[in-house]
Residue frames as qw, qx, qy, qz and C-alpha x, y, z in Angstrom:
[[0.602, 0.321, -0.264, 0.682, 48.24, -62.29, 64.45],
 [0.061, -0.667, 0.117, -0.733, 47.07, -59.59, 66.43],
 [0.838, -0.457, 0.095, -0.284, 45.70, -61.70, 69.26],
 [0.920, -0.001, -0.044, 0.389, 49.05, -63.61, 69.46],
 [0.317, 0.528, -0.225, 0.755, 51.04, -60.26, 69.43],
 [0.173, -0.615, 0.375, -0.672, 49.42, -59.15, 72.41],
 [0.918, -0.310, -0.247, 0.019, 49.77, -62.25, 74.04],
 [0.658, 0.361, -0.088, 0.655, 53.23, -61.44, 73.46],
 [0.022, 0.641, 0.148, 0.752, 53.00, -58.33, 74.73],
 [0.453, -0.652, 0.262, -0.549, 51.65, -58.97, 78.15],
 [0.956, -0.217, 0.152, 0.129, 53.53, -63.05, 78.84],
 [0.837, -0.070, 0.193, 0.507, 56.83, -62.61, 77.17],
 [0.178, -0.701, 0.175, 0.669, 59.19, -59.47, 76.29],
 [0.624, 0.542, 0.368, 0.426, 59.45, -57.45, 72.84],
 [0.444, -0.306, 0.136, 0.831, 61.10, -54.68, 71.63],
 [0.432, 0.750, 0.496, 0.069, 59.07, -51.85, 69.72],
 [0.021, -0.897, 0.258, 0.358, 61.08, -48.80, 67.52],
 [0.683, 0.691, -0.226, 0.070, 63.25, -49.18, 64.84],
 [0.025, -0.767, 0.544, -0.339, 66.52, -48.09, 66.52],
 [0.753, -0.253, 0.319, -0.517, 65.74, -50.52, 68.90],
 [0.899, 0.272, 0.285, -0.192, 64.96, -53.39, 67.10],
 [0.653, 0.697, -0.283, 0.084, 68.33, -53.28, 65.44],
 [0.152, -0.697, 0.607, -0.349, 69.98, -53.16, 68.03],
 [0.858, -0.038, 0.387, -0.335, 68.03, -56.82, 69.18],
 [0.921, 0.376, 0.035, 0.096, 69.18, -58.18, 65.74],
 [0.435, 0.750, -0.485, 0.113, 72.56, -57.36, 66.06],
 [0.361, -0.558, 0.665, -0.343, 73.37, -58.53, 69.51],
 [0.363, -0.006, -0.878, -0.313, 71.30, -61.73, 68.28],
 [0.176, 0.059, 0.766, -0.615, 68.50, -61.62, 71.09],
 [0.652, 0.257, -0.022, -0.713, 65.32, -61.03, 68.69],
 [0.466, 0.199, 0.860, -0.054, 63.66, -64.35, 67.91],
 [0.387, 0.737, 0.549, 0.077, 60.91, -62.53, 65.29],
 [0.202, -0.149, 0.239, 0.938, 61.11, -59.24, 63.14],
 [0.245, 0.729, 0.636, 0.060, 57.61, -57.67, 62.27],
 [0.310, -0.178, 0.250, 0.900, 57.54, -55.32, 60.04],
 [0.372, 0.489, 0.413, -0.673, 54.80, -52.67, 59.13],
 [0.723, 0.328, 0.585, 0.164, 53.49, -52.54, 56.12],
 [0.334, 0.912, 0.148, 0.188, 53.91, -48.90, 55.37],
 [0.622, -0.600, 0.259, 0.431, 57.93, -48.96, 56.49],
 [0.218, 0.825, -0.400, -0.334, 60.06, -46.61, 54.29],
 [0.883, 0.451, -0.083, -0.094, 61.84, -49.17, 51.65],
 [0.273, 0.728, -0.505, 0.375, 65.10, -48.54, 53.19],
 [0.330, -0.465, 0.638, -0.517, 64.57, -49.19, 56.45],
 [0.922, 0.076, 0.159, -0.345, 62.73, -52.02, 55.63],
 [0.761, 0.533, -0.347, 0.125, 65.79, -53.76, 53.56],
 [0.324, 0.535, -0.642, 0.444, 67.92, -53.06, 56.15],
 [0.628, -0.430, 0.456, -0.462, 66.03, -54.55, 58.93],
 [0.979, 0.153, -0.022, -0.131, 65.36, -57.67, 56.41],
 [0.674, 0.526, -0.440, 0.275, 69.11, -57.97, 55.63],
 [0.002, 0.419, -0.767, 0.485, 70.46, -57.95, 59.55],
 [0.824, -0.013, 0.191, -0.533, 67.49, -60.31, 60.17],
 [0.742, 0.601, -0.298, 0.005, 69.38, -62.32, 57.56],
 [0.345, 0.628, -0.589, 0.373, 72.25, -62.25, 58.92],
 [0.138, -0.232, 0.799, -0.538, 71.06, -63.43, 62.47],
 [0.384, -0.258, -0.860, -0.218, 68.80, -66.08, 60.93],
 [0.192, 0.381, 0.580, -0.694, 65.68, -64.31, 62.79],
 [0.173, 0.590, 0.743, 0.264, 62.21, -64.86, 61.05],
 [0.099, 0.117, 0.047, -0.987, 60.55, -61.35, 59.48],
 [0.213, 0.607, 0.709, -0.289, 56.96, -61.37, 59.87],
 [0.019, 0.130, 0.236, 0.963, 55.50, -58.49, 57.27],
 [0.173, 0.277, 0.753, -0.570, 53.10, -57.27, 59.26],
 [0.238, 0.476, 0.599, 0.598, 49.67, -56.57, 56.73],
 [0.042, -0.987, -0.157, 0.002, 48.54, -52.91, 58.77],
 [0.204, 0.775, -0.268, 0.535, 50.28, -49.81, 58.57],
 [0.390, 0.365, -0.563, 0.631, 52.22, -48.57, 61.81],
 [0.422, -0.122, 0.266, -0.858, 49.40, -47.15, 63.68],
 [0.854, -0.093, -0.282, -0.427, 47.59, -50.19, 63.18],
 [0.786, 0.242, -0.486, 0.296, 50.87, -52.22, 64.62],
 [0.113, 0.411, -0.351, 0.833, 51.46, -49.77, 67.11],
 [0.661, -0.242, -0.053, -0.709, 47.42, -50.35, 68.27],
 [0.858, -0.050, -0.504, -0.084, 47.90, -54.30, 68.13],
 [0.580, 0.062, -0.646, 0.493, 51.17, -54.00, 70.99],
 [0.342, -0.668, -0.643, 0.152, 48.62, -52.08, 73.23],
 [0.380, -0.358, -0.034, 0.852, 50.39, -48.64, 72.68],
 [0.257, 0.832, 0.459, -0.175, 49.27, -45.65, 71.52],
 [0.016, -0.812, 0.354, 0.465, 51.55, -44.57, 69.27],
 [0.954, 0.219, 0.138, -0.152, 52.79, -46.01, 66.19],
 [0.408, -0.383, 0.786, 0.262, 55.87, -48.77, 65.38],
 [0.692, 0.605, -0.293, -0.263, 56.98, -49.60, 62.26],
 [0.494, 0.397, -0.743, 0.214, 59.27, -52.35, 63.51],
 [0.733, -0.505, 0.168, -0.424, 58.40, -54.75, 66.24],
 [0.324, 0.395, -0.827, 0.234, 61.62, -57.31, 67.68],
 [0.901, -0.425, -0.035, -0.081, 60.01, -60.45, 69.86],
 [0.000, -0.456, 0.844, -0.283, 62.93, -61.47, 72.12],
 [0.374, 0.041, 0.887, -0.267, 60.50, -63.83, 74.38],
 [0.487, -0.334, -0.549, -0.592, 57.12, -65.41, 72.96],
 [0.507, -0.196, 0.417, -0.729, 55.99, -66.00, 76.73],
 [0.589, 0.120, 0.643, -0.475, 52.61, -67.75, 76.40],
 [0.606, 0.574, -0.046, -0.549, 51.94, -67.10, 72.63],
 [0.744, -0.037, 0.587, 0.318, 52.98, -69.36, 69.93],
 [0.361, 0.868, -0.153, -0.305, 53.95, -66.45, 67.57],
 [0.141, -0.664, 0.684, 0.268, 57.34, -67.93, 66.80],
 [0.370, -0.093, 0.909, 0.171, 56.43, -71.28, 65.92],
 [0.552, 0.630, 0.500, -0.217, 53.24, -70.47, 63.58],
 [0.228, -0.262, 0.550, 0.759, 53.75, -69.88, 60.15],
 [0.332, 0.721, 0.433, -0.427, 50.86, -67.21, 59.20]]
C-alpha cells in the first residue's frame, strides 16, 4: 500500500487533513478515503458515512497517522488521506 500511495503522491493528486478531505467527499471529487488507524471514533464514522453517501471506497489504513503521514512523503502526520487522481498507481482498482 505504501508504495502505491506514493506513487500517488508524486503521478496523480490527493488531498491530506481531515477538514480537507471532507470537503473532497462532499463536492464528490475523492475517488478513495484512507483512513488511519489511530483516527478518533468520531471522526472516523463521519468520514465513513459521507464516503457512503458519495459511493467513494474507504481504505483503513493499518499504521497510525505518523506512519500515514510518513507513507505521503510528509513530515507530519494525517489521519485522513482523499485520492482525487490515482495518476500512475493502481490504488483505486486493487482491492488490498
Amino acid at each position: 500500500m505504501n508504495s502505491r500511495l506514493k506513487l500517488v503522491m508524486k503521478s496523480g493528486k490527493a488531498i491530506l487533513g481531515y477538514k480537507s478531505g471532507l470537503k473532497g467527499l462532499r463536492t464528490g471529487k475523492s475517488k478513495m478515503v484512507l483512513i488511519a488507524s489511530n483516527c478518533p471514533p468520531l471522526r472516523k464514522s463521519e468520514v465513513e458515512y459521507l464516503a457512503m453517501l458519495a459511493k467513494t471506497q474507504v481504505h483503513h489504513y493499518s499504521g497510525d497517522n505518523t506512519e500515514l503521514g510518513t507513507a505521503c512523503g510528509k513530515l507530519f502526520n494525517c489521519s485522513v488521506v482523499s485520492i482525487i487522481d490515482g495518476g500512475d498507481s493502481d490504488i483505486l482498482s486493487s482491492k488490498e
